[in-house]
C-alpha positions as CSV (number, residue, x, y, z in Angstrom):
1,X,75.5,35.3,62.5
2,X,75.3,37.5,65.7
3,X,71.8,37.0,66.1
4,X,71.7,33.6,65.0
5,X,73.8,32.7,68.0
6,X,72.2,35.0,70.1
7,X,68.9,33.2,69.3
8,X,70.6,29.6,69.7
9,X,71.7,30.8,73.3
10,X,68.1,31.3,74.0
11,X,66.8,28.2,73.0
12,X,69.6,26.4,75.0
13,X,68.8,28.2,78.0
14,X,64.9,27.8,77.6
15,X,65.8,24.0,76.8
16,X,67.7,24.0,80.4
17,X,64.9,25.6,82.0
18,X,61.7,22.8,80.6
19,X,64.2,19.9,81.7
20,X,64.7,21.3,85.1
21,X,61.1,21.4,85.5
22,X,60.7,18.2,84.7
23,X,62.9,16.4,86.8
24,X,61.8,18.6,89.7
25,X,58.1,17.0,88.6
26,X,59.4,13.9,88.3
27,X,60.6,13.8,91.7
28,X,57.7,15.0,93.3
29,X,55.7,11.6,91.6
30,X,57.9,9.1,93.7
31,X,55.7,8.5,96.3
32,X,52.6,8.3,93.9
33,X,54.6,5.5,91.8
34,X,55.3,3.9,95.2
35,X,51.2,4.0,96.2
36,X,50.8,2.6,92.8
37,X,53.1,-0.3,92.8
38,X,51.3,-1.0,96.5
39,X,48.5,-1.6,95.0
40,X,49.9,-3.7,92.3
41,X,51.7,-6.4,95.0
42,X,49.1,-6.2,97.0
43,X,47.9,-9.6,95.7
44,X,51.5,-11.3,95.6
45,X,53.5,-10.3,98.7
46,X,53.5,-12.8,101.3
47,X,53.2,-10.5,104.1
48,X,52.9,-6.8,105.0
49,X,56.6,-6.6,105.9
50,X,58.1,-8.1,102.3
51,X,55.8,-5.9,101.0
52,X,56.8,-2.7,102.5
53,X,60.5,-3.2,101.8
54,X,59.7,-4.4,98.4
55,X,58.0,-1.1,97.4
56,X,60.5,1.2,99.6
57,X,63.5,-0.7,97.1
58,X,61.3,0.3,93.8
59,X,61.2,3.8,95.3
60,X,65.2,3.6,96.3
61,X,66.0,2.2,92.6
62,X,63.6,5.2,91.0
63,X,65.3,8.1,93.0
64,X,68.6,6.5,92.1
65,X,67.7,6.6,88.4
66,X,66.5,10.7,89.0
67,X,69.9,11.7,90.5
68,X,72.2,9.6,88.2
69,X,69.7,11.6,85.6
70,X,70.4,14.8,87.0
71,X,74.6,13.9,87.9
72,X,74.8,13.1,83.7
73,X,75.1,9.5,84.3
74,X,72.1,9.1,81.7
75,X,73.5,5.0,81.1
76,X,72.9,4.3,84.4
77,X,69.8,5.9,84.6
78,X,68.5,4.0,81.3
79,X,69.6,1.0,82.5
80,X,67.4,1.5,86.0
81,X,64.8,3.0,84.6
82,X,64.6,-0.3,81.6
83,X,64.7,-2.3,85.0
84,X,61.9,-0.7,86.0
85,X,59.7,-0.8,83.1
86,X,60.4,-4.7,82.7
87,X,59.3,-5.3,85.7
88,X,56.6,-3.3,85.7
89,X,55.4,-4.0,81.5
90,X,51.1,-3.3,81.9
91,X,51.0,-0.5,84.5
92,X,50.9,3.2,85.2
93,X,54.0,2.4,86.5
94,X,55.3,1.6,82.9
95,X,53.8,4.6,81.1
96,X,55.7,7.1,83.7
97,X,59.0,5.6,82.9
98,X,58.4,5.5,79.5
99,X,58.4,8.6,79.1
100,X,61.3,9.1,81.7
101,X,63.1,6.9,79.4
102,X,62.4,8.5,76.4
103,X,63.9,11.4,78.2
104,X,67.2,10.0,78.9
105,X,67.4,8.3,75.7
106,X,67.5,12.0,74.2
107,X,69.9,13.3,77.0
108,X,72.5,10.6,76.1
109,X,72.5,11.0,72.6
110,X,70.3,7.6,71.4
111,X,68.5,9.4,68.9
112,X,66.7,6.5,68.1
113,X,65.7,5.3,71.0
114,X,64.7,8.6,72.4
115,X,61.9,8.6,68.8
116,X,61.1,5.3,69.7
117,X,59.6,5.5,73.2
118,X,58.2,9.2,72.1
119,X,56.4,7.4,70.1
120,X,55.5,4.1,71.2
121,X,53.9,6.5,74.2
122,X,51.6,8.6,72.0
123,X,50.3,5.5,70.1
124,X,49.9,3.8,72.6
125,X,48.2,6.7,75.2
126,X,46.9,9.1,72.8
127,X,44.4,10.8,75.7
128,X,47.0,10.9,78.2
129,X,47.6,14.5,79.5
130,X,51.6,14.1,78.6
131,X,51.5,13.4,75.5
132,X,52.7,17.3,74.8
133,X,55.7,16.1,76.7
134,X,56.3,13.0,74.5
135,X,55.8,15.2,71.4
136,X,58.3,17.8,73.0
137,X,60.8,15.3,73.4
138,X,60.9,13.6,70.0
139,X,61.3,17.3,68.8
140,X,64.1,18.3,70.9
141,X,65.7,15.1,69.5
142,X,64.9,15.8,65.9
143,X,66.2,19.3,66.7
144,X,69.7,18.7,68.6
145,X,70.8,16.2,65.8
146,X,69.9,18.4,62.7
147,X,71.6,21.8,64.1
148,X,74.9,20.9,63.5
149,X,74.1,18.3,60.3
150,X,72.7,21.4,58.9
151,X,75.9,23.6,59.4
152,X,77.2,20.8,57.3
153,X,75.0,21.1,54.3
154,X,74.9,24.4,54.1
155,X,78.2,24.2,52.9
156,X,77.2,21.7,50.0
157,X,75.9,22.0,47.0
158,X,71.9,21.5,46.5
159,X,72.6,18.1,45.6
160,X,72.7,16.7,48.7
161,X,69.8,15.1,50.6
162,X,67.3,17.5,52.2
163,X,67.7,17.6,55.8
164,X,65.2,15.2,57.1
165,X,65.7,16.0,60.5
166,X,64.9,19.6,60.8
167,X,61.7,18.4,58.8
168,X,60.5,16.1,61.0
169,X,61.4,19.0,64.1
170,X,59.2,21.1,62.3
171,X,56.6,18.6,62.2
172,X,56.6,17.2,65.2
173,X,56.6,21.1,67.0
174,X,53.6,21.8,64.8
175,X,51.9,18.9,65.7
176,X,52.4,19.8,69.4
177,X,51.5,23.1,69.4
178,X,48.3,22.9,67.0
179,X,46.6,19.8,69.6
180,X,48.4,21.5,72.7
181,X,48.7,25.2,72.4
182,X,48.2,25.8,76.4
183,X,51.2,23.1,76.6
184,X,53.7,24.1,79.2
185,X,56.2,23.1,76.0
186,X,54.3,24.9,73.2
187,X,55.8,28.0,73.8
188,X,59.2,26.8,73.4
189,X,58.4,24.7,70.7
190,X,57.1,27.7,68.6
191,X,60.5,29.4,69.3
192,X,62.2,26.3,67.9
193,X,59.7,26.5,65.1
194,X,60.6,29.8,63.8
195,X,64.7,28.9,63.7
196,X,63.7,25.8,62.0
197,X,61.4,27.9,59.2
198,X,64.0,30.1,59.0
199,X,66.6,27.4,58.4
200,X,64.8,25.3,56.4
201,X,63.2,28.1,53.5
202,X,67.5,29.3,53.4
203,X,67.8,25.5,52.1
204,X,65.2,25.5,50.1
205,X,66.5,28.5,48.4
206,X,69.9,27.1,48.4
207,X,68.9,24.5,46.3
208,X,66.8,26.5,44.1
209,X,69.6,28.6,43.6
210,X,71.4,25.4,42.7
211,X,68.9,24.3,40.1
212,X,68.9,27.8,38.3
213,X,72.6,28.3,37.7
214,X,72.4,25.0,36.2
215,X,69.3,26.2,33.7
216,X,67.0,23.7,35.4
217,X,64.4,26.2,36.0
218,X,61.2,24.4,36.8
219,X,62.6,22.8,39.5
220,X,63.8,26.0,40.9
221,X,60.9,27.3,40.8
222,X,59.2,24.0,42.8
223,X,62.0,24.6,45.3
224,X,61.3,28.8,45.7
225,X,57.5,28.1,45.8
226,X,58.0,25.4,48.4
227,X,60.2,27.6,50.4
228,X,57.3,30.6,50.3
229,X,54.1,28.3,50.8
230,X,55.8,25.6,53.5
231,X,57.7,28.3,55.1
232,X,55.3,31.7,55.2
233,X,57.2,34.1,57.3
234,X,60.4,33.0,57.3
235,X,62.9,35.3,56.9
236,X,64.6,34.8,53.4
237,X,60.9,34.9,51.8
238,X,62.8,38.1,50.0
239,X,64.8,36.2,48.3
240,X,62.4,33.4,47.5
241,X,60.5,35.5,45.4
242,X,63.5,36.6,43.4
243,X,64.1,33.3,42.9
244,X,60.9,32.4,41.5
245,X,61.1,35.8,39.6
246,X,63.8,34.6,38.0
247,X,63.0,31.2,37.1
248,X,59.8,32.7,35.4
249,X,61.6,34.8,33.7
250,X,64.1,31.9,32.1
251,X,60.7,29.9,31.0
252,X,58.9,32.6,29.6
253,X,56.3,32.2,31.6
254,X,55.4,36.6,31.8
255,X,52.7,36.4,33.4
256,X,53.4,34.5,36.5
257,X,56.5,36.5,36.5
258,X,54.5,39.7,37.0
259,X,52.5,38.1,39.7
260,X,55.6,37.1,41.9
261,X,56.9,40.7,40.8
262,X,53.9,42.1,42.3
263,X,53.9,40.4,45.6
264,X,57.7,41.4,46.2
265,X,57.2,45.2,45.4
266,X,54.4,44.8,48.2
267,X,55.7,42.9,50.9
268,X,59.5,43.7,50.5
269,X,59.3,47.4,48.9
270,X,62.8,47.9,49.5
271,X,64.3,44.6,47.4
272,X,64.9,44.7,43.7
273,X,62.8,42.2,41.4
């Protein structure tokens, strides 16, 4: 439990560290966003002056959104940053605070909204060089709501629903790190990856454990070899192979039995089959 906490800690702290980044970055953009909506009323202002104090109030109304962002006021933030993106529906403009929003959506706990934008971004810029960062988001949200769901099932029995949201973590990490793997995010995502292997084989074997005491042995056996095929490396893979052992075992069937036997006495030489 130690370590599992110890290893929590660490993603919390590298989580800290990526979002500090960010908003430092996204700082640094206002005065490109300004240039950009210059351009954009170029054609509509009636004169130079209206236009100058219309674009220095869309820079004003971003900032405000970045510290009420950084203060925790992530509703006020939304709400600014929605302004923004109405206002602004078929621009560059937009696709920044898309993604800004998709941020804060995560921050204040809209889990579905947060998925949303992630997502609504990559379909709808799949070339754009932050699409890591949209990917990165939706997993962090998928993440923060299945770590303490999870603490929950674990105290269940295996006949509870499988927990969807670490799945689609997984996923969506993968998914980053296979297309992104120089990602300023991958590395943090892989991190998340191996807690969420880890997590999710120790339900998988939790359930097959489930299915054998009550003699439903094939399914225990779909569950352990799901476990060790999904989730290669994780760290109860030990235990998954007993598992399957076992279910063999109760279905006669000797010779895959031997096989699994095999492949515990040379991976995990010190467990008992």
């Amino acid at each position: 439990m130690k370590n599992v906490m110890q290893s929590l800690a660490a993603l919390s702290a590298a989580a800290v560290l990526q979002s500090a980044s960010l908003r430092l970055m996204s700082s640094l953009r206002i005065c490109v966003m300004a240039f950009a909506a210059t351009l954009m009323l170029g054609g509509c202002a009636g004169n130079e002056a209206e236009e100058d104090a219309f674009v220095r109030d869309i820079a004003q109304a971003y900032e405000k959104a970045q510290q009420s962002l950084n203060n925790g006021n992530y509703r006020r933030a939304i709400q600014i940053y929605e302004a923004l993106q109405a206002r602004f529906p078929f621009s560059e403009f937009a696709t920044q605070i898309q993604l800004e929003l998709a941020y804060a959506y995560y921050k204040a706990g809209q889990k579905e909204q947060a998925i949303d934008a992630s997502d609504t971004f990559v379909r709808e810029n799949p070339t754009h060089p932050r699409v890591d960062y949209a990917l990165y988001v939706k997993g962090l949200t998928y993440f923060d709501q299945d770590v303490g769901s999870l603490e929950k099932l674990f105290r269940r029995t295996g006949q509870n629903r499988p927990p969807v949201d670490a799945q689609l973590s997984f996923s969506t990490f993968k998914r980053l790190v296979e297309r992104y793997p120089a990602s300023p995010y991958a590395q943090d995502s892989r991190q998340r990856m191996i807690y969420l292997k880890n997590r999710l084989a120790a339900y998988e074997n939790s359930v097959a454990r489930y299915y054998i005491k009550r003699g439903a042995y094939v399914a225990a056996a779909n569950r352990a070899k799901t476990a060790l095929e999904e989730y290669h490396g994780a760290d109860s893979g030990a235990e998954s192979l007993q598992l399957l052992i076992q279910a063999y075992d109760k279905l006669g069937m000797t010779e895959l039995a031997a096989d699994a036997r095999k492949v515990l006495r040379e991976n995990f030489p010190d467990e008992r089959s």
